[in-house]
N, C-alpha and C positions, 0 to 999 in steps of 0.2 A: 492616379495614385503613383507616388514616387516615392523609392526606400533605397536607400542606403545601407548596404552589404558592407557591415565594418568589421575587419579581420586583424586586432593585434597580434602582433608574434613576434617568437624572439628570433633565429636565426635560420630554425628547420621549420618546415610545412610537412605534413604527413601527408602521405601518396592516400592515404585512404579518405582524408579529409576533401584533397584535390576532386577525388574521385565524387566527392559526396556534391561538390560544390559545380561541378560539373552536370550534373543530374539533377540540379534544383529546379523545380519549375516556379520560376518568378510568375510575378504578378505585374502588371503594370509596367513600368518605365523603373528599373535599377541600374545602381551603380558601385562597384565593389570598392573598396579602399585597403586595402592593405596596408600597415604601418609595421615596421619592425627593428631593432637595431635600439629600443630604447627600454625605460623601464614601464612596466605595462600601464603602472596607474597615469605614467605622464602619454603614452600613445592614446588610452582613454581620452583622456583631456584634448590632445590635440584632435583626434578624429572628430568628438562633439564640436571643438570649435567650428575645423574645416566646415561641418552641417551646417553649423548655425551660421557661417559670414557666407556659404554661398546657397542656402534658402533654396525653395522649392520642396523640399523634403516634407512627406508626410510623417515615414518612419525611419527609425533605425534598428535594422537587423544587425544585434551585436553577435558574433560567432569567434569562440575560440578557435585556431587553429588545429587543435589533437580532438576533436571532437566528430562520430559519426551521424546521419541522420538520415529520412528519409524523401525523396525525392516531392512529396508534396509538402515539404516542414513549411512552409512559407504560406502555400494557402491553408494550412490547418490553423496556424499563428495568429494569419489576418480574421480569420473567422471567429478566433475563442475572444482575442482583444475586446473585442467589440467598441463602446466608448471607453473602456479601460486606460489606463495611461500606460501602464508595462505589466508585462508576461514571460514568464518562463515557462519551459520545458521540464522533463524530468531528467536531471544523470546523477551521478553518483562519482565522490572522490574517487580516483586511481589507487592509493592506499586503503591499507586493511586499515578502520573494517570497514570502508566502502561508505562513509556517511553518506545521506542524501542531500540534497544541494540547495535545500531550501529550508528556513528558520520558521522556527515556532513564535520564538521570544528575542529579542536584542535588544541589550538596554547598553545606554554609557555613559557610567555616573562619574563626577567627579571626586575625585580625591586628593586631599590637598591642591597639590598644584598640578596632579596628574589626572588622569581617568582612568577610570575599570571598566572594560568592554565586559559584555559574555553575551554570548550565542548558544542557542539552545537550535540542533539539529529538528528537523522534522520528521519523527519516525514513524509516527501513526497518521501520516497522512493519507488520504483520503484515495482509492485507487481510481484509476479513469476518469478524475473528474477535474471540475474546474473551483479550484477553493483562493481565499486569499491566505497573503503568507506575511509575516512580518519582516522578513528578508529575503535574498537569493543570491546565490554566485552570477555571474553574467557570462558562462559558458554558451550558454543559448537564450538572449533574450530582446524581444520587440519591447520598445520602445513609440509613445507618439512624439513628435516632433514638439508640438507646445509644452507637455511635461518637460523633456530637458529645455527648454527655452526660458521656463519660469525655477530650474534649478540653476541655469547661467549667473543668479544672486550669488554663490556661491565661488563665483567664478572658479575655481578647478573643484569641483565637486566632486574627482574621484580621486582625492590625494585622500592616502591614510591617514585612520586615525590611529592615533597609540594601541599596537594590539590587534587592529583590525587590518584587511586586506580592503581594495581598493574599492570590491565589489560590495561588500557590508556599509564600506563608511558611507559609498553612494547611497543607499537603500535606509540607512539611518536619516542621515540627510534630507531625503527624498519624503520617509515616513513623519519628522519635523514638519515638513512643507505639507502635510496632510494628503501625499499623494498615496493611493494603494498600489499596492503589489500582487500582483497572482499567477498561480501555478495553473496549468493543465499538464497533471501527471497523463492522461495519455499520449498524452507528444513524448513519446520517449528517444535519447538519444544514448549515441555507446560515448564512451570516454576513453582513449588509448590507451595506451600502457606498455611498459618495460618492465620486465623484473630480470633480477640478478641471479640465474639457476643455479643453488648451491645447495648442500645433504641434507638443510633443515625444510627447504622449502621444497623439495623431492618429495619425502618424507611425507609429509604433511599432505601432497597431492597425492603420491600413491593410499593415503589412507582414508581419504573421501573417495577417491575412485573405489577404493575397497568397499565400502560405506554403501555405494551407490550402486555395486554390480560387486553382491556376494559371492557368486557363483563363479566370478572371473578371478583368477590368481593374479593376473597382469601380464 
């Protein structure tokens, strides 16, 4: 078994990500790739290339750079796959209110000359288990090597579409070509984060902390 550790990114790498990637226990024969300095849906593209013109690859472990995990993510991943074609983890956007990162629904119809995306979040998904999705972000996702091989028709397969991110127009795409999608919400992952400490959003945390421990003034 051979997989390819693909890491888009733009200019920073998080020390906690390092951290995460460091502690992974591969499986088999990998290979990490890092790409960065470009726009993400075009670093997608080139990384599947790279796969695909130099072969041997079973999978492709795609991972965001701002993302935490656990040190066996890779054999829990290999395991849930099974014959599946691709799989996700669980996380959740960095912004309120925190959507989860996998689609109920995605359709994209056209319009006149244009198209109308819509995505519909997954919110009653299913807990610890392993379900199919109609989309996903690609923060944390396995990939088989013949799925993107038979989405290569497409030749850049993860250029936007109107409206959508790079990660959706893939998984559209992909859904077209009749391949499934799936989650295992127990694979769960963190997502980083920054926020801007200012009196509303103080405010706001002293008064869940109040919420959560009456008895503590702060």
């Amino acid at each position: 078994m051979k997989t390819l550790i693909a890491i888009p990114c733009l200019e920073m790498i998080e020390t906690q990500f390092i951290e995460c990637l460091l502690k992974l226990k591969t499986i088999g024969e990998c290979e990490v790739r890092f790409l960065k300095g470009t726009l993400i849906y075009d670093a997608r593209n080139q990384i599947m290339d790279y796969a695909l013109k130099k072969g041997g690859f079973d999978y492709i472990l795609w991972l965001d750079s701002d993302m935490t995990f656990e040190p066996d993510l890779m054999e829990r991943m290999v395991d849930s796959i099974g014959d599946r074609p691709m799989l996700t983890g669980l996380c959740f956007g960095r912004r309120p209110p925190f959507r989860p990162c996998i689609f109920k629904k995605l359709e994209v119809k056209q319009e006149g000359i244009g198209v109308m995306p819509y995505a519909e979040n997954y919110y009653d998904y299913p807990r610890n288990s392993l379900f199919e999705v109609e989309a996903c972000g690609f923060a944390c996702v396995l990939q088989r090597m013949d799925m993107l091989e038979a989405m290569s028709i497409y030749g850049v397969p993860f250029f936007p579409i109107a409206g959508l991110g790079e990660d959706l127009s893939f998984c559209w795409r992909a859904k077209k070509s009749e391949f499934s999608i799936w989650c295992d919400s127990g694979i769960k992952l963190g997502h980083l984060m920054r926020v801007e400490m200012e009196e509303g959003l103080r405010d706001q945390l002293i008064q869940i902390g109040a919420q959560q421990n009456p008895g503590n003034p702060g």
